[in-house]
ZAFI-760302 format. One record per atom (N, C-alpha, C): residue number from 1; residue in three letters; atom name; x, y, z. Coordinates in nm, 3 decimals. Layout:
<nodes>
   nr  rest  atom        u        v        w
  NUM   Ala    CA        X        Y        Z
...
</nodes>
This chain:
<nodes>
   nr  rest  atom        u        v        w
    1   Unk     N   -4.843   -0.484   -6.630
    1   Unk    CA   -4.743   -0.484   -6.526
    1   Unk     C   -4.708   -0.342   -6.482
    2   Unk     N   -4.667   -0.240   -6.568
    2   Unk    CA   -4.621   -0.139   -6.510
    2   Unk     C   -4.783   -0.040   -6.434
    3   Unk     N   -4.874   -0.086   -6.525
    3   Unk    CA   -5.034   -0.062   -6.373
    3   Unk     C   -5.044   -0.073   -6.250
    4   Unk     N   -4.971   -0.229   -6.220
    4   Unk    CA   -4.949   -0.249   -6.061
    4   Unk     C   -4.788   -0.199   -6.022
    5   Unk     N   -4.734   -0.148   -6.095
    5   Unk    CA   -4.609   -0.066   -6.042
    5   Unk     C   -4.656    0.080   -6.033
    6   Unk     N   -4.736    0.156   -6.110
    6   Unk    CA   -4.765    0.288   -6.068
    6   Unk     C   -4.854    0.254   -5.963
    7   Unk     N   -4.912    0.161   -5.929
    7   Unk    CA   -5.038    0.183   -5.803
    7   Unk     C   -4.904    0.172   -5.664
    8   Unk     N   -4.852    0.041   -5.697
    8   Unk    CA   -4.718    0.047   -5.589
    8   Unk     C   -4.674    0.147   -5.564
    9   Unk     N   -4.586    0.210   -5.666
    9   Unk    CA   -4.555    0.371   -5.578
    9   Unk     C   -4.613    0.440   -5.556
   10   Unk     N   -4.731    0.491   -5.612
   10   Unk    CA   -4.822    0.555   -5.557
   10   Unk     C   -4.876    0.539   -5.364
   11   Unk     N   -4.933    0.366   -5.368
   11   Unk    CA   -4.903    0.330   -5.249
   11   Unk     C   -4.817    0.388   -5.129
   12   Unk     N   -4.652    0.352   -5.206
   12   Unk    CA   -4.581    0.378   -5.135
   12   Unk     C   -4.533    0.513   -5.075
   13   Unk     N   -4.528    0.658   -5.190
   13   Unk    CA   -4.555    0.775   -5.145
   13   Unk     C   -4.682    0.791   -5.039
   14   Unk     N   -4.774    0.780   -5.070
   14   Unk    CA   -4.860    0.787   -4.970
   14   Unk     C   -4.797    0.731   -4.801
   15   Unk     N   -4.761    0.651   -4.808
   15   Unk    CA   -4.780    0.539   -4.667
   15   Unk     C   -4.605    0.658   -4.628
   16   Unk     N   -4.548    0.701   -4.717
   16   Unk    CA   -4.433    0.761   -4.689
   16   Unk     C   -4.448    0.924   -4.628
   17   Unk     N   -4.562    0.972   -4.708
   17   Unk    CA   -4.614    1.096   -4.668
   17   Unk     C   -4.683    1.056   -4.526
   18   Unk     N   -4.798    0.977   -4.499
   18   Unk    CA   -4.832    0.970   -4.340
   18   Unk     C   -4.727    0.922   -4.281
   19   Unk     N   -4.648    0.881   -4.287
   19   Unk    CA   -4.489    0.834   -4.179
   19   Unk     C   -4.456    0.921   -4.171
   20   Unk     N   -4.436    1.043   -4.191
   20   Unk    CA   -4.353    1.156   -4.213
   20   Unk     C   -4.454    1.257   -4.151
   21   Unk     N   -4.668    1.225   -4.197
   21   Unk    CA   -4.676    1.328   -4.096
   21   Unk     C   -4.714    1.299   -3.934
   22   Unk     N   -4.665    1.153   -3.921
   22   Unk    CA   -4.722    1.099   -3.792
   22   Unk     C   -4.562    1.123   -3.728
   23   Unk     N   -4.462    1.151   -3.690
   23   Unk    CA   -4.309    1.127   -3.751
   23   Unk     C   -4.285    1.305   -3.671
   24   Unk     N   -4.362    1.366   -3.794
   24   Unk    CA   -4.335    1.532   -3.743
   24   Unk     C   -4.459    1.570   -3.766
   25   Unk     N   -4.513    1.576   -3.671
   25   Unk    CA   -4.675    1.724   -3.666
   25   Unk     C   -4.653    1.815   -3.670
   26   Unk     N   -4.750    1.848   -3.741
   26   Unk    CA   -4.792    2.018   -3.737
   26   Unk     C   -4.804    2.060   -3.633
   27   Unk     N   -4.767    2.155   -3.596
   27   Unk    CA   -4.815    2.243   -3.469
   27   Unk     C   -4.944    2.274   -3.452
   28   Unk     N   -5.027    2.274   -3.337
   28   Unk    CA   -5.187    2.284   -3.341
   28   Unk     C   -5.193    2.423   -3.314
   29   Unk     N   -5.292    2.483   -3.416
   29   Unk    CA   -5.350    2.605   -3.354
   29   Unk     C   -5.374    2.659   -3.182
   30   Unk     N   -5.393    2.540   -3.152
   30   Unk    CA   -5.417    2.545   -3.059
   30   Unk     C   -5.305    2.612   -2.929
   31   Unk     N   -5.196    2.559   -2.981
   31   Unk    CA   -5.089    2.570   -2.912
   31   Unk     C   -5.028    2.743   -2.880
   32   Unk     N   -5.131    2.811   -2.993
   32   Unk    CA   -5.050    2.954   -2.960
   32   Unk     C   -5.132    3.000   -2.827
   33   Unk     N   -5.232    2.934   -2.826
   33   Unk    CA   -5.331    2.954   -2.715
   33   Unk     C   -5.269    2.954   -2.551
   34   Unk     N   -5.220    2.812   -2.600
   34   Unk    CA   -5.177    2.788   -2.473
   34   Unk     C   -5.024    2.827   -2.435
   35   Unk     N   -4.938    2.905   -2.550
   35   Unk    CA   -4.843    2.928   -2.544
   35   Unk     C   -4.875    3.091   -2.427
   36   Unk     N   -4.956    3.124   -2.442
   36   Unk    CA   -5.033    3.286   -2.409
   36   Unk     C   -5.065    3.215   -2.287
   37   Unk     N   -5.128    3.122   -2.230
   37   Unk    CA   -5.157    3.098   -2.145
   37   Unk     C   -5.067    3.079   -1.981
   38   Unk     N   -4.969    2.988   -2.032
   38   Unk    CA   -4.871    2.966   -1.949
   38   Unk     C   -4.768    3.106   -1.920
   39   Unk     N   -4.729    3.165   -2.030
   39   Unk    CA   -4.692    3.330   -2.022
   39   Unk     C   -4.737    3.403   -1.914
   40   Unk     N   -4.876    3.391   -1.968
   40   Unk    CA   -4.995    3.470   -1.878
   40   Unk     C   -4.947    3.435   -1.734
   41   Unk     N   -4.952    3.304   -1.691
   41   Unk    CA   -4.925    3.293   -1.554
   41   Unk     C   -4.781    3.262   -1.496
   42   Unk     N   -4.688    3.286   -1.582
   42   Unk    CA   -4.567    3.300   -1.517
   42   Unk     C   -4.534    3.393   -1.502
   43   Unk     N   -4.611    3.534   -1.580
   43   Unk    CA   -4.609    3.668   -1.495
   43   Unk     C   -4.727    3.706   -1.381
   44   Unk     N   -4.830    3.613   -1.380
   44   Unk    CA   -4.870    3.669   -1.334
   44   Unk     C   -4.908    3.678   -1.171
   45   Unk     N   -4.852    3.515   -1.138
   45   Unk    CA   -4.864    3.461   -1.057
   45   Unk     C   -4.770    3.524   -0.960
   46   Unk     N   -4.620    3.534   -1.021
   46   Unk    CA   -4.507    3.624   -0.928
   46   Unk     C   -4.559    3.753   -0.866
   47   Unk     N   -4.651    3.856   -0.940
   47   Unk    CA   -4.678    3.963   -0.939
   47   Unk     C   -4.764    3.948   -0.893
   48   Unk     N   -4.873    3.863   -0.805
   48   Unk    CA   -4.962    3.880   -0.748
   48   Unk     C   -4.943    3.819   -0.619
   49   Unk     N   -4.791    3.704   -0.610
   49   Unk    CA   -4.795    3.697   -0.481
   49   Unk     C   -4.691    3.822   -0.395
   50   Unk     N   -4.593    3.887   -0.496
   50   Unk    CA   -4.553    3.998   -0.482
   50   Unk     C   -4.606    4.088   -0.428
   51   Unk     N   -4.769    4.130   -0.458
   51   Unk    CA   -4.848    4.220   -0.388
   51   Unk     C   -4.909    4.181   -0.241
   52   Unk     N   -4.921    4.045   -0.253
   52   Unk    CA   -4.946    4.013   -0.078
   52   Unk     C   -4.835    4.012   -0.024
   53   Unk     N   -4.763    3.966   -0.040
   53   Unk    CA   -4.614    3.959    0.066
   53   Unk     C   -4.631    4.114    0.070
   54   Unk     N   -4.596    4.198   -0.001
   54   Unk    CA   -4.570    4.363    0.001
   54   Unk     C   -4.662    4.413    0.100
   55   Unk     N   -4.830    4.344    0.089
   55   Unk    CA   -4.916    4.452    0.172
   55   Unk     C   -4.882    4.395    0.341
   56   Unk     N   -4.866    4.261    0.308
   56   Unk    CA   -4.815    4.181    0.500
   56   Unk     C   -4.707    4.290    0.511
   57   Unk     N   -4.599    4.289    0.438
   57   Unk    CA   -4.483    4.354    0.498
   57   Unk     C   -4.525    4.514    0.500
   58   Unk     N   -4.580    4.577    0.444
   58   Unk    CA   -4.613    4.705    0.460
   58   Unk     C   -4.689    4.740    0.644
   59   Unk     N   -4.779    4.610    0.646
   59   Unk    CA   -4.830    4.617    0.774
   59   Unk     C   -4.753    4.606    0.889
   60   Unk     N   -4.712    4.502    0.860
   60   Unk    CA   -4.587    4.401    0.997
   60   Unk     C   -4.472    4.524    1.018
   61   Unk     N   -4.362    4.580    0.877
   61   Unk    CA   -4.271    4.646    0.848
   61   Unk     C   -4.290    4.774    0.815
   62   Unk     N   -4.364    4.843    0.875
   62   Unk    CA   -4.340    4.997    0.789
   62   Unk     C   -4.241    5.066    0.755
   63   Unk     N   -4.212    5.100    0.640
   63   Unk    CA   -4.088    5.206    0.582
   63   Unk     C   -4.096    5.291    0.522
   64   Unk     N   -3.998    5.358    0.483
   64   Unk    CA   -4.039    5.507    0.403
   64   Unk     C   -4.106    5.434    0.262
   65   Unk     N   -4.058    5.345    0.224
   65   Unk    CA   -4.118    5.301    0.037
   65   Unk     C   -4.219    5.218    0.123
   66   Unk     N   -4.288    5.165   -0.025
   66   Unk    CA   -4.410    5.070   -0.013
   66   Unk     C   -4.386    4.957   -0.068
   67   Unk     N   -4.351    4.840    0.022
   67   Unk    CA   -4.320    4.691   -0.002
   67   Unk     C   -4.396    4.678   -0.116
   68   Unk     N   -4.514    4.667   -0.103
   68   Unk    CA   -4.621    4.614   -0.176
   68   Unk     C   -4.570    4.707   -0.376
   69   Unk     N   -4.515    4.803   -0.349
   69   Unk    CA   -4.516    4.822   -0.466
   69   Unk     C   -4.340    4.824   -0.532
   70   Unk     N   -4.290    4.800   -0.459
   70   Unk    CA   -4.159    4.709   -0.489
   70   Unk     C   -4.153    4.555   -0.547
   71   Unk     N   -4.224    4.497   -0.455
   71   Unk    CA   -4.277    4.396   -0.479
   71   Unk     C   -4.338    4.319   -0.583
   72   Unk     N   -4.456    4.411   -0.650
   72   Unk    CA   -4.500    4.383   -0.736
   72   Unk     C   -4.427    4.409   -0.864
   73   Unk     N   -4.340    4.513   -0.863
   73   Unk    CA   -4.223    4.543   -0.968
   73   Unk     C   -4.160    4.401   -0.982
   74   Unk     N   -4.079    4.373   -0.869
   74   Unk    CA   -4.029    4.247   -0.848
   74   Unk     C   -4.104    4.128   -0.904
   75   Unk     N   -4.207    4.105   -0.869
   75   Unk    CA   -4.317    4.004   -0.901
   75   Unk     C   -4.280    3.991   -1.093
   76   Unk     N   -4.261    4.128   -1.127
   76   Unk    CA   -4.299    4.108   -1.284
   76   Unk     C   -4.188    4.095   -1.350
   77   Unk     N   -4.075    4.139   -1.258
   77   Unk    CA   -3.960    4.094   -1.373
   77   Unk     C   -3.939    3.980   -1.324
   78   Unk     N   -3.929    3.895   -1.251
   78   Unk    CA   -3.951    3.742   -1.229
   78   Unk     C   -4.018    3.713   -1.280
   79   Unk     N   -4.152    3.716   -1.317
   79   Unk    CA   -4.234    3.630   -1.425
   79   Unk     C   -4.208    3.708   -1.542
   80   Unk     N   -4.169    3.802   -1.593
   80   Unk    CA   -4.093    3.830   -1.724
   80   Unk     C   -3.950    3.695   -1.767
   81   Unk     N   -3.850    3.730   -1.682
   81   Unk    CA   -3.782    3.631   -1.651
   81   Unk     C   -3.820    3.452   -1.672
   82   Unk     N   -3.866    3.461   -1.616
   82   Unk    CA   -3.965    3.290   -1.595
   82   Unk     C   -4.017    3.264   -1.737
   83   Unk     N   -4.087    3.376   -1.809
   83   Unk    CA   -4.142    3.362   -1.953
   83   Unk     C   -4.066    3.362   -2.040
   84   Unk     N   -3.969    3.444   -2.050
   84   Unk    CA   -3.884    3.470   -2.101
   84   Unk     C   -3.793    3.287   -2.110
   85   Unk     N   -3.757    3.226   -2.026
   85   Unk    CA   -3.659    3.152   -2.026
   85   Unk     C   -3.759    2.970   -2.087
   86   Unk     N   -3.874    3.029   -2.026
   86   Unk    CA   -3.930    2.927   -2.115
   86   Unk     C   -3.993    2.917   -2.272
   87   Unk     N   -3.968    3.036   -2.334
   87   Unk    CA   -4.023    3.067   -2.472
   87   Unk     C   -3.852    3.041   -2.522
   88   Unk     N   -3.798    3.041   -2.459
   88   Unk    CA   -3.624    3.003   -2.518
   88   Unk     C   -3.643    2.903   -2.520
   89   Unk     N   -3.651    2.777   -2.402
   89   Unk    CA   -3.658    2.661   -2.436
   89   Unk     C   -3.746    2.571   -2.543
   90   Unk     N   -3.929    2.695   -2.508
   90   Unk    CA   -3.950    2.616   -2.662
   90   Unk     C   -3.881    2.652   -2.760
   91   Unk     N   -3.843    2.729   -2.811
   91   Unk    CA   -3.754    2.752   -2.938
   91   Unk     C   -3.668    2.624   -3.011
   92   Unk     N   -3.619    2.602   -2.830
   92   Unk    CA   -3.540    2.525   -2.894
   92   Unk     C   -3.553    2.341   -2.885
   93   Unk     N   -3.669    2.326   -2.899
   93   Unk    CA   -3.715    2.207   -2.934
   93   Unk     C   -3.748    2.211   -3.057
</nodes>
């Protein structure tokens, strides 16, 4: 009797350990990948449409500064910003 009670709990840890890792996953390697990825283009995307708007307005608008390189300043602390506010939110999941 106590044979089929150690196989039982045994059983039962087990089936308790996969509930627990189906329940809460591991984080995939994978994910730092794509954590770099999305980063990547929330700076980078601002800062590159930053440089076209800048070179149109440099053309259309001439001024003493250079749109285009205001712009692209601009471009990056917005997607700094943008990265920034979404590496907070993962955090906090």
């Amino acid at each position: 009797m106590s044979d089929r009670r150690k196989q039982a709990d045994e059983i039962a840890r087990s089936a308790a350990r996969k509930q627990d890792a189906r329940d809460n996953p591991a984080p995939s390697p994978l994910r730092g990948i794509g954590v770099f990825g999305v980063i990547g283009w929330s700076v980078a995307v601002p800062t590159v449409a930053g440089a076209f708007l800048g070179l149109w307005l440099d053309r259309a608008y001439p001024q003493d500064f250079s749109w285009t390189i205001a712009l692209i300043l601009g471009g990056v602390v917005v997607g700094a910003a943008l990265a920034w506010a979404w590496i907070e939110k993962e955090k906090g999941e």
